[in-house]
C-alpha positions in Angstrom: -47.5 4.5 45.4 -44.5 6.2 45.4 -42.7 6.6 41.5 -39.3 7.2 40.2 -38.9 10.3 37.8 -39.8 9.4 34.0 -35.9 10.0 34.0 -34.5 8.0 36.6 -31.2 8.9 36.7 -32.1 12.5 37.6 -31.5 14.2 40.9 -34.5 15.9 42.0 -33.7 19.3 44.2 -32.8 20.4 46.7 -33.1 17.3 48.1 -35.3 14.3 48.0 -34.4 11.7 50.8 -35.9 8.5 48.7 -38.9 7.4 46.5 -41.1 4.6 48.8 -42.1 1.2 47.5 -44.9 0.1 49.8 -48.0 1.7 51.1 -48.9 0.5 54.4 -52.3 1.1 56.8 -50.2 2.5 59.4 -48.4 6.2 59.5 -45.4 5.0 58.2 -44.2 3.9 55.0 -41.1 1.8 54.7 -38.9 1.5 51.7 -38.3 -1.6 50.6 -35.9 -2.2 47.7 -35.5 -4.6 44.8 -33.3 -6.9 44.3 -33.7 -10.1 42.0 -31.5 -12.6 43.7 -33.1 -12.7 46.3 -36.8 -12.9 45.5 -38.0 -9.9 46.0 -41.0 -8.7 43.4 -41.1 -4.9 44.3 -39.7 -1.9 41.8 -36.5 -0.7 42.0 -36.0 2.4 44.5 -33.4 5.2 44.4 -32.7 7.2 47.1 -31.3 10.4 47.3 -30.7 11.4 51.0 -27.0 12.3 50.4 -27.8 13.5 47.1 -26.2 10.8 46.2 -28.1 8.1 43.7 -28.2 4.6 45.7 -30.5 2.1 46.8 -32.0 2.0 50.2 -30.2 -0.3 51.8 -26.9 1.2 50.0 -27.9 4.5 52.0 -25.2 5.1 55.0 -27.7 7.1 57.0 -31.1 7.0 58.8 -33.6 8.1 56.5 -37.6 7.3 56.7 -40.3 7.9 54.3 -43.9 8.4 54.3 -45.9 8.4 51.1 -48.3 10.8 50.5 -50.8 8.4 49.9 -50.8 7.3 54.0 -51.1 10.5 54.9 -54.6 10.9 53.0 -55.7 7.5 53.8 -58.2 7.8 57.1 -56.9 10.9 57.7 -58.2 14.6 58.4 -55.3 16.1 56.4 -54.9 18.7 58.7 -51.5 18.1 60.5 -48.5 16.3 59.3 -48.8 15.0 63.3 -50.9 12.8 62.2 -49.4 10.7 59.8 -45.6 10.7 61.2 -45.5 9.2 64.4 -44.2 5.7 62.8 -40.8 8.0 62.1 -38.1 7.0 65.1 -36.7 9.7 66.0 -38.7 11.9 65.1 -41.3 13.5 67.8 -44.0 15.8 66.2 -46.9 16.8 68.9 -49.7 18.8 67.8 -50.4 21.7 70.1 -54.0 22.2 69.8 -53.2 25.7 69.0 -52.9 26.9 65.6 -51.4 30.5 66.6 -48.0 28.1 67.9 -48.0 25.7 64.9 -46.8 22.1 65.2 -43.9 21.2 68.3 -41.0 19.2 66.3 -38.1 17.9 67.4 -35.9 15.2 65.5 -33.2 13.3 68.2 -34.0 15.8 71.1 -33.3 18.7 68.3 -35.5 21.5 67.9 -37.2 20.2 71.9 -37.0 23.7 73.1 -39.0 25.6 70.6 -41.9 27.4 72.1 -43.3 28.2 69.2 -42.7 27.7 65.4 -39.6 24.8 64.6 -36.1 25.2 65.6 -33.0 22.6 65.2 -34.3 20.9 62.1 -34.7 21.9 58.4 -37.7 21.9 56.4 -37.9 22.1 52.4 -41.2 22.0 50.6 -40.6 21.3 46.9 -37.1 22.5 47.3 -38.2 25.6 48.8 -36.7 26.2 52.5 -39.2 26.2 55.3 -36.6 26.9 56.9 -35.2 30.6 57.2 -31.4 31.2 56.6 -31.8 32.2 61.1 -32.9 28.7 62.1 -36.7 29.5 62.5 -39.2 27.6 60.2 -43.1 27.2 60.0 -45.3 24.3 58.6 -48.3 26.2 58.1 -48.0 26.4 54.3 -47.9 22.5 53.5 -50.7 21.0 51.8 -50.9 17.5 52.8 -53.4 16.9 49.9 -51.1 17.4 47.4 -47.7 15.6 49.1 -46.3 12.9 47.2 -43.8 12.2 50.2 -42.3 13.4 53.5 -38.9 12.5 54.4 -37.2 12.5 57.3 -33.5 12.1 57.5 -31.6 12.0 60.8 -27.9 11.9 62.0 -24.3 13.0 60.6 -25.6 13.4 57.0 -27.9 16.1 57.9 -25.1 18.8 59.1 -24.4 18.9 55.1 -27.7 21.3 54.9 -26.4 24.0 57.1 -27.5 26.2 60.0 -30.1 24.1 62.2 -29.8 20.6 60.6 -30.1 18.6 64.0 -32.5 16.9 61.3 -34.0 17.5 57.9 -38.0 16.9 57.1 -38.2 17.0 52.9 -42.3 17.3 51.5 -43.0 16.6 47.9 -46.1 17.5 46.5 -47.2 15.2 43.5 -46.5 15.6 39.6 -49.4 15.7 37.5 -50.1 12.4 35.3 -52.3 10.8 32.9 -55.1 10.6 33.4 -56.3 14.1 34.3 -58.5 13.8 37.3 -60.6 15.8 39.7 -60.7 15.0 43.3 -63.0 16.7 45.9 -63.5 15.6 49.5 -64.8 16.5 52.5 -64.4 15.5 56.3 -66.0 16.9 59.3 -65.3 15.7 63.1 -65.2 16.4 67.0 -64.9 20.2 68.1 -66.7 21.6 64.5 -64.1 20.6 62.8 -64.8 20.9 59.3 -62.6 20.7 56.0 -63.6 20.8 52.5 -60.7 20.2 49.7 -60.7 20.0 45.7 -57.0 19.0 43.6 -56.9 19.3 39.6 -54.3 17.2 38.0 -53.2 15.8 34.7 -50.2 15.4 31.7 -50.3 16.7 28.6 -48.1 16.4 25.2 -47.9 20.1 23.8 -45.8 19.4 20.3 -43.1 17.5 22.1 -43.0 19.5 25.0 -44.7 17.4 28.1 -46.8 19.2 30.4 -47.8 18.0 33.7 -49.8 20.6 36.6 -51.1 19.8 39.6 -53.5 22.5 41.3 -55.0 22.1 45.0 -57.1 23.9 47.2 -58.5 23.6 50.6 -59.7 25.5 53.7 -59.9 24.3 57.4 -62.1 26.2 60.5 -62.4 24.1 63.6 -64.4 25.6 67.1 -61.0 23.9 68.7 -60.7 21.5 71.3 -60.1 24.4 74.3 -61.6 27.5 74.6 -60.3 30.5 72.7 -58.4 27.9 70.4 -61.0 28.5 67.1 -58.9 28.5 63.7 -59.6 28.8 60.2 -57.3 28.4 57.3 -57.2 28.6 53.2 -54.4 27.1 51.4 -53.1 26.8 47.7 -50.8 25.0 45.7 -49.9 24.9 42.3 -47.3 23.2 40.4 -46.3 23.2 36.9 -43.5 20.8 35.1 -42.6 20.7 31.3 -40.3 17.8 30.3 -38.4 19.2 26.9 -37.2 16.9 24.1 -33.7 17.1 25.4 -34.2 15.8 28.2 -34.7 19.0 30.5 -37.4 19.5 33.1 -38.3 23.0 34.2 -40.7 22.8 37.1 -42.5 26.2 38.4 -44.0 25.6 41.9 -46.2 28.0 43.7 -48.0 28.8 47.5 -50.3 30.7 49.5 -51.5 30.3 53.0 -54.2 32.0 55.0 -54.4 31.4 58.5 -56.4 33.0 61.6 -56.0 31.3 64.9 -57.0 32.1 68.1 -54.5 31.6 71.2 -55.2 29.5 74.2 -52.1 30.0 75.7 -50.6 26.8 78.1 -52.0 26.0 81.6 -50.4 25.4 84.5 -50.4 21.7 86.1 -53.7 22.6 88.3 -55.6 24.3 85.7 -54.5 21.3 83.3 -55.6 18.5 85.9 -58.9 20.5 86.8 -60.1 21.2 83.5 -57.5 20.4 80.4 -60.3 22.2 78.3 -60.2 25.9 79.7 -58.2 28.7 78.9 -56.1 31.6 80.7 -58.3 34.2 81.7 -55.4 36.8 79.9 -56.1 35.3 76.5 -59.7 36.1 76.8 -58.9 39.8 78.6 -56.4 40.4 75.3 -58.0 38.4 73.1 -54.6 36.6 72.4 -54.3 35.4 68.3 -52.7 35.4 65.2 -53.0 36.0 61.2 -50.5 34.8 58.8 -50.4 35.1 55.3 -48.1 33.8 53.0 -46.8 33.6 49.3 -44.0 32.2 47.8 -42.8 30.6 44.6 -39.8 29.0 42.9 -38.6 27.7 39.7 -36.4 24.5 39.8 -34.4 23.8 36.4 -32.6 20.3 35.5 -30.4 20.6 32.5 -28.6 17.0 31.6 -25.3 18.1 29.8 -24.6 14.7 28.9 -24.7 10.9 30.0 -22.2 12.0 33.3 -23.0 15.3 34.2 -26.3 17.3 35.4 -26.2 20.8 36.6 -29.7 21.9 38.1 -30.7 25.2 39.5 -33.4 26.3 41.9 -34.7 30.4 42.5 -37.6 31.1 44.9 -39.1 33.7 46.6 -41.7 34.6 49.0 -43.6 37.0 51.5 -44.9 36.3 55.1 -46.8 38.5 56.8 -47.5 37.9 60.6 -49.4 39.8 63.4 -49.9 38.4 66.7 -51.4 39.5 70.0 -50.1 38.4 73.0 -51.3 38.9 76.7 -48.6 40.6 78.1 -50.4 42.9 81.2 -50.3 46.9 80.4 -48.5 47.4 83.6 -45.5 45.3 82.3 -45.4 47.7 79.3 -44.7 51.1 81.2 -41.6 49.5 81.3 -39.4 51.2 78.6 -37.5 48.8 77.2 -40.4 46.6 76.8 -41.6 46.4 72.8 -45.2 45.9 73.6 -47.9 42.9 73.4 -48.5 43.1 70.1 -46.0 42.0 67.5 -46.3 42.6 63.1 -43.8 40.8 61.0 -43.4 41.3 57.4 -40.8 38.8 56.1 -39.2 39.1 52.9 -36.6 36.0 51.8 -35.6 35.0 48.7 -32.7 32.7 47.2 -30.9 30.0 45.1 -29.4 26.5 44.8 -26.7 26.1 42.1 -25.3 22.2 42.0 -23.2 20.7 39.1 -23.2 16.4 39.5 -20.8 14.3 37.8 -20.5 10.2 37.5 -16.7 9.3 37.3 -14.3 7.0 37.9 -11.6 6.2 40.3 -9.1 3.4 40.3 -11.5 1.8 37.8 -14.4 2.0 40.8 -17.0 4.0 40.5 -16.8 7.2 41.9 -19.6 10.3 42.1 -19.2 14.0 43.1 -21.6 17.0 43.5 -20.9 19.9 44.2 -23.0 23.5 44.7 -23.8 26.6 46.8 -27.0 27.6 49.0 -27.6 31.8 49.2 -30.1 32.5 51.1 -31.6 35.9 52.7 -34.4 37.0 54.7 -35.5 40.9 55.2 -37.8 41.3 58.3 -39.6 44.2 59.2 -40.0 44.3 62.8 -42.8 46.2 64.9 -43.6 46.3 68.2 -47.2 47.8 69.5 -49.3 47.8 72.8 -52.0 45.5 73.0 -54.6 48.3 74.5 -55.5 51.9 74.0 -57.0 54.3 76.1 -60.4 56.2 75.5 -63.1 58.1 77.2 -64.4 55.3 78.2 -61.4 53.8 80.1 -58.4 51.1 79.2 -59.5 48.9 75.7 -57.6 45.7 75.7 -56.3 43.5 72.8 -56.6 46.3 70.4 -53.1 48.0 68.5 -51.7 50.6 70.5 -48.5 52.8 70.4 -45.5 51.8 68.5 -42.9 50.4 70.9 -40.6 48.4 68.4 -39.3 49.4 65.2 -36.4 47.5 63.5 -35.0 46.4 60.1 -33.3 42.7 60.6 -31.4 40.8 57.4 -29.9 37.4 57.9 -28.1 35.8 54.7 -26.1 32.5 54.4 -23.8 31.6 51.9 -23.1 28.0 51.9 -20.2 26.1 49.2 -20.8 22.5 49.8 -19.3 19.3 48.2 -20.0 15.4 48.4 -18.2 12.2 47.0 -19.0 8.5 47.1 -16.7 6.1 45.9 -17.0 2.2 45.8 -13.6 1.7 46.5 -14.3 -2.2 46.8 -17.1 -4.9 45.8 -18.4 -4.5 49.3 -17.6 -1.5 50.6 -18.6 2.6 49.7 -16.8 5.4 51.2 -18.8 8.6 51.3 -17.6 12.0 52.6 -19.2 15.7 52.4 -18.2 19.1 53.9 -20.2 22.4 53.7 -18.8 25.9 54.9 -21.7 28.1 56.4 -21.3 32.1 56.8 -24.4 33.6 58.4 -24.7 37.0 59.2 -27.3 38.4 60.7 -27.7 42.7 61.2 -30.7 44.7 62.7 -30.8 48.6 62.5 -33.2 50.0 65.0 -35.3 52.9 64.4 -37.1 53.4 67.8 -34.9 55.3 69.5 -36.6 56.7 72.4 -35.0 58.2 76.3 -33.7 55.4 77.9 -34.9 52.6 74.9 -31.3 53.4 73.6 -30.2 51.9 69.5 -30.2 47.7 69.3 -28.2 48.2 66.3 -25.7 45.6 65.5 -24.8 42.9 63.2 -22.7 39.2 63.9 -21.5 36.7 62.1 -21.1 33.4 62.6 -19.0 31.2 60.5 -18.8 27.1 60.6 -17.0 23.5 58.8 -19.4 20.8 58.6 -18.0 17.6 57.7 -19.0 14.4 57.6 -18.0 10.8 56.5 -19.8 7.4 56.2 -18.2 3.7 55.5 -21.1 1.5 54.1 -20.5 -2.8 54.3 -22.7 -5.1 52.0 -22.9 -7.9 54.6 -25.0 -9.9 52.0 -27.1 -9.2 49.4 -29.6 -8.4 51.9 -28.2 -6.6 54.5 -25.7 -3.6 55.1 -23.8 -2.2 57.9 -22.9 1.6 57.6 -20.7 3.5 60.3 -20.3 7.8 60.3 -20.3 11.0 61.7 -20.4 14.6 61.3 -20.5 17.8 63.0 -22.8 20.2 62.6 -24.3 23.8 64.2 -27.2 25.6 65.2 -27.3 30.0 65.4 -29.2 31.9 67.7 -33.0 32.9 65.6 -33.6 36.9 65.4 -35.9 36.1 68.1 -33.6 34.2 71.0 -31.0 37.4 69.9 -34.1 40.0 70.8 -33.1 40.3 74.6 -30.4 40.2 76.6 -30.0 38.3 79.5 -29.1 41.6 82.1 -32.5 42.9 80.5 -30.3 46.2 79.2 -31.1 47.5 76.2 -29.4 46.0 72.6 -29.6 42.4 71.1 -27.7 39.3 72.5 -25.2 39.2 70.1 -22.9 37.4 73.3 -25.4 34.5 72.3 -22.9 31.7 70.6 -23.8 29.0 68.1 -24.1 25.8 69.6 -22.0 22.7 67.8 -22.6 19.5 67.5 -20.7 16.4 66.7 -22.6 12.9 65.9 -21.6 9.1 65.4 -24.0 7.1 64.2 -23.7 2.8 63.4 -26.4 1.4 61.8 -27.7 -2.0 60.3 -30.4 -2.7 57.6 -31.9 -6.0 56.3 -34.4 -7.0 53.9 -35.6 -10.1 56.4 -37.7 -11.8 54.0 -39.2 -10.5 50.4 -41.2 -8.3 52.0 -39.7 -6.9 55.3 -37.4 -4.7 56.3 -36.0 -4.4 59.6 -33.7 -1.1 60.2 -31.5 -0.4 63.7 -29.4 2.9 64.4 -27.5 3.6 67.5 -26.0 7.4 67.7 -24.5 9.8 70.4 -24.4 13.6 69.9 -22.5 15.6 71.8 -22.8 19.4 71.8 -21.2 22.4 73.2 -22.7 25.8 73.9 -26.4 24.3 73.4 -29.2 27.5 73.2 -31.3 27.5 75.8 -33.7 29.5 78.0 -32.5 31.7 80.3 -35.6 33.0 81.5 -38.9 34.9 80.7 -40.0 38.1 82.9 -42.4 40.5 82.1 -43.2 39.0 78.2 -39.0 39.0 77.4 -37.8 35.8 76.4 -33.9 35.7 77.0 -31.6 33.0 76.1 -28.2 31.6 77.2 -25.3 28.7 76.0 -25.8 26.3 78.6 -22.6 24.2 78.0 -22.3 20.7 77.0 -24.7 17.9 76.6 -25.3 14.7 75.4 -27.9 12.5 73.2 -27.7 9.0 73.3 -29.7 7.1 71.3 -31.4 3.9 69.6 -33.9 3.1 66.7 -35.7 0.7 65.6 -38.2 0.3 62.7 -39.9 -2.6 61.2 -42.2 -3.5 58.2 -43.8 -6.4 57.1 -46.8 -7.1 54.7 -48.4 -11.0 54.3 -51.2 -12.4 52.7 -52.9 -10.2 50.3 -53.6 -7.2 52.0 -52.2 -7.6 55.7 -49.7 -4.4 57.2 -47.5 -4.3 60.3 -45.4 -1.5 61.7 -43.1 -1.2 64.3 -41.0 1.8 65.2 -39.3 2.3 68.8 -36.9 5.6 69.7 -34.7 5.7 73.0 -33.2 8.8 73.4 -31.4 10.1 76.8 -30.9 13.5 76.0 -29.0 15.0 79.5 -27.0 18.8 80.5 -22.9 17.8 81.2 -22.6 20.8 82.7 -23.9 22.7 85.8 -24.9 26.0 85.6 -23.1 28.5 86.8 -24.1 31.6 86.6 -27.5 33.3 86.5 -30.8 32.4 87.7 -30.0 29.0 86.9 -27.2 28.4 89.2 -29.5 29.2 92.0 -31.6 26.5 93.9 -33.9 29.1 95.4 -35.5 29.2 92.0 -35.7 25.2 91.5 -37.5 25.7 87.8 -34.7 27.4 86.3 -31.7 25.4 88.7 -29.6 23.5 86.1 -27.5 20.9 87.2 -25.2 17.8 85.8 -27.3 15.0 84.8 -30.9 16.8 84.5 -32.7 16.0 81.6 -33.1 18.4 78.2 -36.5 19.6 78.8 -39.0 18.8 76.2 -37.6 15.4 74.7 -39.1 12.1 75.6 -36.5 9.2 76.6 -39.0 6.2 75.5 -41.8 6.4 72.0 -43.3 3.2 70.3 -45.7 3.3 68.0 -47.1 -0.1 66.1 -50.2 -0.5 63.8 -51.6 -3.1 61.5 -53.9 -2.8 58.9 -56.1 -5.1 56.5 -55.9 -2.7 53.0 -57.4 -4.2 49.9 -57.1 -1.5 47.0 -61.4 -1.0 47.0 -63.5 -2.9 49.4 -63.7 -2.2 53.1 -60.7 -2.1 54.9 -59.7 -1.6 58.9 -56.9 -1.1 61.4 -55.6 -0.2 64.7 -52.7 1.9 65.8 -51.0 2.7 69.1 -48.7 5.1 70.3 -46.8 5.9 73.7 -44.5 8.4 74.9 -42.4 8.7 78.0 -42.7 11.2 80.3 -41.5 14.7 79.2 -39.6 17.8 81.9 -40.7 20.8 80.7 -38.3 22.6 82.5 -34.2 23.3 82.7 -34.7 22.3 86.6 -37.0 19.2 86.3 -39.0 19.9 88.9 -42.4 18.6 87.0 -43.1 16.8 83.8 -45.7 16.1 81.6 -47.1 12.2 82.1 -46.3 9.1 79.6 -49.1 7.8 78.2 -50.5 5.6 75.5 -53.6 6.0 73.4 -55.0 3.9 70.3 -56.8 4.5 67.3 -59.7 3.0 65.2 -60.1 3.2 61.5 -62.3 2.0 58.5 -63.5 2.9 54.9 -64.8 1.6 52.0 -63.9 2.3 48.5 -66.0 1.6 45.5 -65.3 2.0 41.8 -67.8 2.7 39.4 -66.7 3.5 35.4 -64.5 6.9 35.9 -65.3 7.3 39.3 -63.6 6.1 42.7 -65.3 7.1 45.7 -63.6 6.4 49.2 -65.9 7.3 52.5 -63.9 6.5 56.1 -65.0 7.0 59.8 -61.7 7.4 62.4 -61.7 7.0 65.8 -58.7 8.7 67.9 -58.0 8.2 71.9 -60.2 5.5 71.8 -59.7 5.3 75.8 -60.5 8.8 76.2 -56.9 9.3 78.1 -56.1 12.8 79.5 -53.1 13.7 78.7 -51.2 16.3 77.5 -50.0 16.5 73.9 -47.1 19.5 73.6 -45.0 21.4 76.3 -44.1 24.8 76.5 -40.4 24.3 77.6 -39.2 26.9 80.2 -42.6 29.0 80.2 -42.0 31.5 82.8 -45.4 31.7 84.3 -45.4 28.0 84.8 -48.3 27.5 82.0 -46.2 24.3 80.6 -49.0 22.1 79.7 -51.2 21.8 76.4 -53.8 19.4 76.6 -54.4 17.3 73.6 -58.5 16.1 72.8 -60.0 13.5 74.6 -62.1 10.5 72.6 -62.9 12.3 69.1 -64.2 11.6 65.3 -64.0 11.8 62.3 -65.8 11.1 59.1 -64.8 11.8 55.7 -65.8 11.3 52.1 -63.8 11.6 48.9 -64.8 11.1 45.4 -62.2 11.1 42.0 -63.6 11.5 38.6 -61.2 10.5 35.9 -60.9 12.1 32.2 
């Protein structure tokens, strides 16, 4: 279950988008608050997703949580696809391929990623996921220690800066008493294999209170396709110590190990003939990918009295990433062309200063926080050919010549500022604004004939505010109204290449803006239900998109305007003693304004890249439902059955094919048993119980018309965990 801080009234950092109050069977957990009046038997919940204190259904703003615990429960604990698909609005695929990490997109933003996450932000125990560029990773989370993902979507997101189409908050767990030990083990379809063990506990060290939680885990899997075999170690740590004045210091710290083989996508034939097969390139370059990364922060809350907190977070970290693509040789006697084999050594580091203060205003209450974000990343960029030549002819998907060399920073520096004020019994005003500078400059050190200096820096400056008016209907049920504008940069990678192919970066490449409204209704039906409805429409000017891949170079463009149109709906219930329901339905029509009018797109002799009016942003889904119930005792057996469908996808700017709807269901059981100190769980999981072909990600705008990545057909898994307790 889901906790408040020992200390309540404290803000946790950077951001933590609300504690949860019910565990359900399904994916999703729904927060359900308390209030006496009307019956209802459950704790009281704050949430934070403005980083303002108020109770869930006080919250002006879409916000979802998933507790930790449902993400364990049945589960491989592998992917954070598979516990989120209960989230509207939020569409998270799992590409079978662990060299492109997981395809996320949050209201259509974030859809045209081809690899890694774009459009949304990502903190892990206040530490960005998300690069001060745009660009973010999942690779380091470690499901086994989360205490809670949220997900919050609409105007109030543009308050975190650069890339907040959405913002996706994971919390790993505080240690407690008592100390435990958990190990467990899993094993399913495809030799799939994962063996985990997490150390946690409290202790009272002379009146300072210690708590630590330490996890570790690795993962190898054969892979569903051919050539998509992974393995990865992961480790967490995290350290809190409470001190008699009411402090907290929390140290947290990270490291991931990853190898992954690359499939690459398949085209619609190869994908209808045999989903399971792979690109005869991959195998020819022996296409993969190692990461390895390390990072740690320190988060300190200081309480200088009963009104005002001022807490401070510093991290820093260290990615390393090499990856070998299949780009032919021949392409790379071109010049300008920085090889098939890329090597990225990332260095960020930075800090969150905020100063909160409970006042007063025309005898209402009235809160305020204010701070500043400064965060910077230092990439070393190479570029090498993916073969070598010996005696013995032309050896492929080996490191060659150095064809890249470049040193890129990007830095932010975001002031920010929020108020709410309960200007009336029933109503609360809230307003925020955040002012972004990002600057981004590469000096280039291969200099070579006509491979003349990409030098060059930009910047790119931007106002973000919004404002939300929240109505207490009744007791049970609130109304809330707002909006808020918000932007999105070019990544280091979408400015590598310019569109003319010329050498130099695309520094012509604008941000894209965004402005949202967003009405939305919440209501605690009966005791133990809560039904939530949002409606929103985003428009945005200069969106990034592709403007074309040739020869392994990946250019992008500003397309113009377009719009997102949405609706969502969730709903919870829980009867009887143990009984679980979930509902959650997202239609978004995400369509191009504009027609293109210059380029390759503005032609229709090449109908994949033609953009008109009206065609639909590639990549996004208009129609997703996903219900479960579950029977969940806390020991015993227990059962349930969850279903998920998704509309038909375009994977391309011209939407001349699409990836299929489809629907597929799921089985689950376990049993858990208690015995003195120990609690044992074993559970057996039964996914695409139909056996459906279909596939599970896109590769928007691929240029070789390899779109499709197929996702498993029936498969298994079985698991066993067992918890000793000191």
């Amino acid at each position: 279950m889901c906790r408040l801080d020992k200390q309540s009234n404290r803000r946790r950092f950077p951001v933590n988008l609300a504690c949860a109050a019910l565990v359900t069977h399904s994916s999703m957990l729904v927060v359900l608050p308390a209030y006496a009046q009307t019956g209802i038997t459950l704790d009281p919940v704050v949430v934070t997703a403005t980083r303002l204190e108020t109770e869930i259904l006080d919250t002006p703003a879409s916000v979802s949580i998933v507790d930790g615990n449902d993400l364990r429960l049945d589960q491989p604990q592998i992917n954070l696809s598979e516990g989120l698909s209960g989230v509207p609005g939020l569409q998270i695929q799992n590409r079978q391929n662990y060299a492109q990490d997981l395809q996320i997109s949050i209201r259509g933003f974030g859809a045209r990623s081809t690899f890694g996450v774009r459009g949304v932000r990502l903190y892990v125990d206040g530490i960005p996921a998300t690069m001060p560029d745009g660009q973010g990773q999942t690779s380091n989370i470690d499901i086994a220690s989360i205490e809670s993902v949220e997900v919050l979507r609409g105007p109030f997101s543009a308050l975190y800066g650069n890339s907040s189409g959405g913002v996706m908050v994971i919390d790993t767990q505080r240690g407690e008493n008592p100390p435990s030990l958990v190990s467990d083990f899993s094993a399913g379809s495809y030799g799939t294999y994962r063996y985990g063990l997490k150390a946690s506990g409290a202790d009272d060290l002379g009146g300072l209170q210690m708590d630590y939680l330490l996890s570790a885990n690795r993962f190898t899997t054969q892979g569903y396709r051919d050539h998509s075999g992974a393995r990865k170690n992961l480790f967490n740590m995290k350290l809190g110590f409470d001190f008699a004045s009411g402090n907290r210091l929390t140290l947290v710290a990270n490291r991931v190990e990853l190898t992954a083989d690359d499939p690459l996508g398949l085209t619609r034939q190869d994908f209808e003939q045999n989903p399971r097969t792979v690109v005869p390139n991959a195998l020819a370059y022996n296409t993969r990918k190692t990461v390895t990364q390390t990072q740690g922060g320190l988060r300190y809350e200081h309480q200088l009295d009963a009104n005002n907190d001022l807490t401070a977070l510093v991290y820093a970290g260290r990615r390393q990433t090499v990856q070998y693509l299949a780009i032919p040789d021949f392409v790379q006697q071109n010049p300008l062309q920085a090889g098939g084999v890329i090597d990225l050594t990332r260095d960020y580091y930075g800090t969150d200063l905020r100063w909160t203060t409970q006042r007063s205003l025309a005898n209402r209450p009235f809160t305020v926080v204010a701070g500043v974000a400064y965060d910077v990343m230092k990439e070393g960029r190479k570029g090498y050919q993916n073969y070598i030549d010996t005696s013995q002819g032309r050896e492929l998907g080996v490191q060659g010549a150095l064809r890249r060399d470049e040193r890129n920073t990007v830095w932010n520096l975001d002031p920010y500022i929020q108020t709410s004020w309960q200007f009336a019994p029933r109503f609360t005003l809230d307003l925020g604004a955040r002012y972004s500078t990002v600057h981004f400059e590469s000096a280039d050190h291969f200099i070579q004939g006509v491979n003349g200096n990409d030098s060059g820096s930009a910047r790119y400056q931007a106002f973000s505010p919004m404002g939300a008016l929240n109505y207490a209907v009744s007791q049970a049920s609130r109304l809330y109204i707002s909006a808020g504008r918000g932007f999105e940069t070019p990544t280091f990678n979408e400015l590598s290449y310019r569109t003319d192919g010329l050498a130099g970066l695309n520094f012509g490449l604008q941000p894209a803006y965004s402005t949202t409204i967003e009405a939305g209704f919440k209501s605690m039906l009966t005791d133990t239900s809560l039904l939530t409805a949002a409606v929103f429409q985003t428009g945005t000017r200069n969106e990034i998109v592709s403007a074309g891949s040739v020869n392994g170079r990946t250019s992008y463009r500003n397309a113009g305007r377009t719009r997102r149109t949405g609706f969502e709906l969730s709903y919870h219930n829980s009867w009887g003693q143990h009984w679980r329901a979930d509902l959650a339905y997202t239609w978004l029509n995400a369509r191009y304004e504009d027609d293109c009018i210059s380029g390759p797109c503005s032609n229709p002799d090449q109908p994949e890249q033609y953009l008109q009016a009206g065609n639909r942003i590639p990549g996004i889904a208009q129609h997703a439902v996903f219900a479960s119930l579950g029977w969940t005792p806390p020991n015993g057996w227990r059962a349930g059955v969850e279903g998920r469908f998704l509309g038909n996808i375009a994977v391309n700017d011209g939407n001349t094919e699409s990836a299929s709807s489809y629907a597929v269901f799921a089985l689950t059981t376990g049993y858990t048993w208690l015995a003195e100190a120990w609690e044992v769980s074993a559970f057996g999981r039964l996914d695409n119980v139909f056996d459906k072909d279909y596939a599970g990600s896109v590769i928007v705008n691929e240029g070789n018309g390899r779109y499709y990545e197929p996702a498993p057909g029936r498969n298994w898994t079985l698991g066993v965990q067992a918890r000793f307790m000191f």
